[in-house]
N, C-alpha and C positions, 0 to 999 in steps of 0.2 A: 595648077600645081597645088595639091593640098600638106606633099610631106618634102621637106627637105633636109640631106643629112651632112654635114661639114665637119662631122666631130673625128678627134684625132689630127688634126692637123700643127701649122703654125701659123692660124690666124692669127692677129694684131689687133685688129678695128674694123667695126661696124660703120661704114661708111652710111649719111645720111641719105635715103633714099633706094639701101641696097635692095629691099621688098618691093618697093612701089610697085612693082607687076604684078607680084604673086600677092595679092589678097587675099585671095582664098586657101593659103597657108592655114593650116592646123596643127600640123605638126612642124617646130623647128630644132632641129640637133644642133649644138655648136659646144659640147662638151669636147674637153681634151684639149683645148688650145690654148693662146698664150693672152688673150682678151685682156684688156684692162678699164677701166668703169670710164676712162676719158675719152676713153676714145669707139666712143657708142654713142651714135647720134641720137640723138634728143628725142626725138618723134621714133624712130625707127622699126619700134615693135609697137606702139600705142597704133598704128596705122590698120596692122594687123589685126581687124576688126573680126575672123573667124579663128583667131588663134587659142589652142586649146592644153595643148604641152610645149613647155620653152623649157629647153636643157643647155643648161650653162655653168654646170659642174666639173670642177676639175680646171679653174681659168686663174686668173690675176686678177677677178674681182673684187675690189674695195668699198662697193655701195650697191646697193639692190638697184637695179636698172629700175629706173622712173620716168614718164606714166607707161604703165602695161593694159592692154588690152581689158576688156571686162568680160572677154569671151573666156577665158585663162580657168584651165582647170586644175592643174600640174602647173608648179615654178621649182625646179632644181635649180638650188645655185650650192650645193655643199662642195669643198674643199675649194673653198675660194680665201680672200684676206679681209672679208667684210667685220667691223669692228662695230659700227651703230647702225642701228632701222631707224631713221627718221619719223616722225607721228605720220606723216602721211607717204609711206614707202608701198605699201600696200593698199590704198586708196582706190575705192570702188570695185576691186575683185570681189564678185557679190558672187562670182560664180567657183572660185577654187575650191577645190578640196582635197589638195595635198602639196604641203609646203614642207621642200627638204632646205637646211640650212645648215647640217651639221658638217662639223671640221670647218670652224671658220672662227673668227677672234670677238663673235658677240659678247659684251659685258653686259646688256640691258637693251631687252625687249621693247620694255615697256608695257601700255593697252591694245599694241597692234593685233595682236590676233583676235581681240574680244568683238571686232567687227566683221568679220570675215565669215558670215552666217554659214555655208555650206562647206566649212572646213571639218573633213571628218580627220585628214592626221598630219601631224606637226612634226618635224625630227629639229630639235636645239640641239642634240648631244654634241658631244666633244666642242663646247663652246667656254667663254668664260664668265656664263653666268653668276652673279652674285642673287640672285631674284630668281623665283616664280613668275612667268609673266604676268603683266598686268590686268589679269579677266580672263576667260575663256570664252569661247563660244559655244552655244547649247547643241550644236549639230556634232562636238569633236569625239570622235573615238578614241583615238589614241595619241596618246602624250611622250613620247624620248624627250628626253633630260638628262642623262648617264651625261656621267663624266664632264660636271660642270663645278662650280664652288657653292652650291645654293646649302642654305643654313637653316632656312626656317621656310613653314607651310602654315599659309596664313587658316584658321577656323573656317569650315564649308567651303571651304576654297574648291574642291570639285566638284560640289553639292549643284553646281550652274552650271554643268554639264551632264545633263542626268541621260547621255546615250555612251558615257566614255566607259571604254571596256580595258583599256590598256595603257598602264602608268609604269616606264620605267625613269629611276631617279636612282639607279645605283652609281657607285665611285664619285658622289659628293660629300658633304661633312655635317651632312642631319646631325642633330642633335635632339635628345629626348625633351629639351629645354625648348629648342626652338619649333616642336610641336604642337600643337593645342590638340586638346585627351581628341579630338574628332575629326584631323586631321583628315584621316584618309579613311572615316566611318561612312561608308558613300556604297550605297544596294550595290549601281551599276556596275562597280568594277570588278572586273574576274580575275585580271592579274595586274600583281604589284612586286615591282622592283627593287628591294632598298638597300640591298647588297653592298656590302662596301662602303658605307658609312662609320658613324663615331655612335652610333644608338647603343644606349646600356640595358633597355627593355623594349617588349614588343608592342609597339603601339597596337592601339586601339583599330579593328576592322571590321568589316560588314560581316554578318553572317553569309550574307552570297559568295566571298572572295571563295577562288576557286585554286588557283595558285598565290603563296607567297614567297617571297626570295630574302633572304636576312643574313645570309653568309657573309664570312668577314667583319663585323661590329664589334662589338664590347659587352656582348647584352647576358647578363650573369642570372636572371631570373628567369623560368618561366609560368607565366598568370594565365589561367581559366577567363580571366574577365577581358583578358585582347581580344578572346574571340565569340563568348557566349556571355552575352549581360547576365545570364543564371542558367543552371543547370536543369534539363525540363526534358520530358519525353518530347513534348514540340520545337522546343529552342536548341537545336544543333545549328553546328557550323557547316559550310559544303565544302567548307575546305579538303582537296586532295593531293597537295603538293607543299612540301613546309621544309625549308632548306634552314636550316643555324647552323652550318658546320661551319668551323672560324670563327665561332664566339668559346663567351667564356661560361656558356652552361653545357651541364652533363645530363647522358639519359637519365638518371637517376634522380636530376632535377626535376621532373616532369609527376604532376598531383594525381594522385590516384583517379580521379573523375576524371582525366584529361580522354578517356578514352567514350566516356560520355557525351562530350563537347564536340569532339573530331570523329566522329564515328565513321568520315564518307574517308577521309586523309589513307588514302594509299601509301605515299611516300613522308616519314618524317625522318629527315637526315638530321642528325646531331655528331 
């Protein structure tokens, strides 16, 4: 048996020993049910030494099942009641690359994902993060963060994921304070979330960014230098998507050279 499905039910508990046959599981469903972290035997999935996607979203999970297989490619646990990741919660998945965790009651990450080499995407949203995680890994692609409480982005902080193309961080409480001017100054990424924050100006971005998102803030100014360090037949922006609508600036704010700088920007909503 390589695929099994159990989701939708009203399971309870994972009995120690329920796999012991199927080893050669890859695939295991148990989303929808009523699970809870006690009652999931110890060994139970660690055994499962070909196991590749574990879906456990939508349960009564209060801890990331621990030790998990190191074949694990996919770990869903979103809408579960998980509040902490333990430093070793994650421990030898050398092979995952894609961890959903969001709609769950995390307050702090930690460095857990800064080990997990072949992780290209991460979903924290709808969590209660106060942090940025602790490190990134250099394989991640993409970043969910929405709709957590995080406040401040520490300098280069994505600069050590130079493959990440996808950063959403809207409906938290950025601050243009809790910035550094190079935050999110980083070639790779193509689109950036920041919607829904308390920002009064536009930070600082790559000239590569391709979409940005800035609806809903406070931000009364618009600057030439968020997007072009100077004004140059070669230094344009490739910016093509530029949302401010829900702030406090008007078209009329906008510098006469802005059309020099954004030359590729299809859409700017104000």
């Amino acid at each position: 048996m390589k695929y099994a499905y159990f989701q939708n039910n009203q399971i309870v508990a994972i009995q120690e020993g329920a796999f012991d046959n199927a080893t050669k599981l890859e695939w295991l469903a148990l989303h929808g049910n009523q699970i809870t972290s006690e009652k999931i035997g110890k060994r139970v999935f660690a055994k499962l030494k070909n196991l590749e996607r574990l879906y456990l979203d939508h349960n009564n999970l209060t801890k990331v099942p621990h030790p998990l297989p190191q074949s694990l490619k996919e770990l869903h646990l979103a809408y579960n009641q998980i509040s902490k990741i333990p430093s070793n919660a994650l421990e030898g998945l050398e092979n995952l690359t894609a961890l959903y965790l969001s709609n769950n009651h995390i307050q702090e990450i930690g460095s857990n994902l800064k080990w997990l080499n072949s992780l290209i995407l991460a979903d924290l949203s709808y969590n209660q993060l106060t942090k940025v995680p602790g490190g990134l890994p250099s394989s991640l692609e993409q970043l969910y963060l929405e709709h957590n409480h995080i406040n401040t982005v520490p300098d280069d902080y994505f600069k050590i994921s130079p493959k990440l193309l996808y950063v959403r961080m809207s409906h938290n409480i950025l601050t243009n304070e809790g910035l550094s001017a190079n935050a999110f100054n980083t070639s790779s990424i193509l689109e950036l979330d920041l919607s829904y924050n308390q920002l009064q100006k536009i930070p600082r971005v790559s000239t590569s960014l391709e979409n940005l998102y800035l609806q809903g803030n406070k931000i009364n100014e618009f600057t030439i230098k968020s997007f072009c360090s100077f004004v140059d037949i070669m230094n344009f922006s490739k910016l093509q998507v530029l949302r401010l609508d829900g702030n406090e600036i008007r078209r009329n704010h906008l510098p006469s050279d802005a059309p020099l700088c954004l030359r590729w920007a299809n859409v700017i909503d104000i």
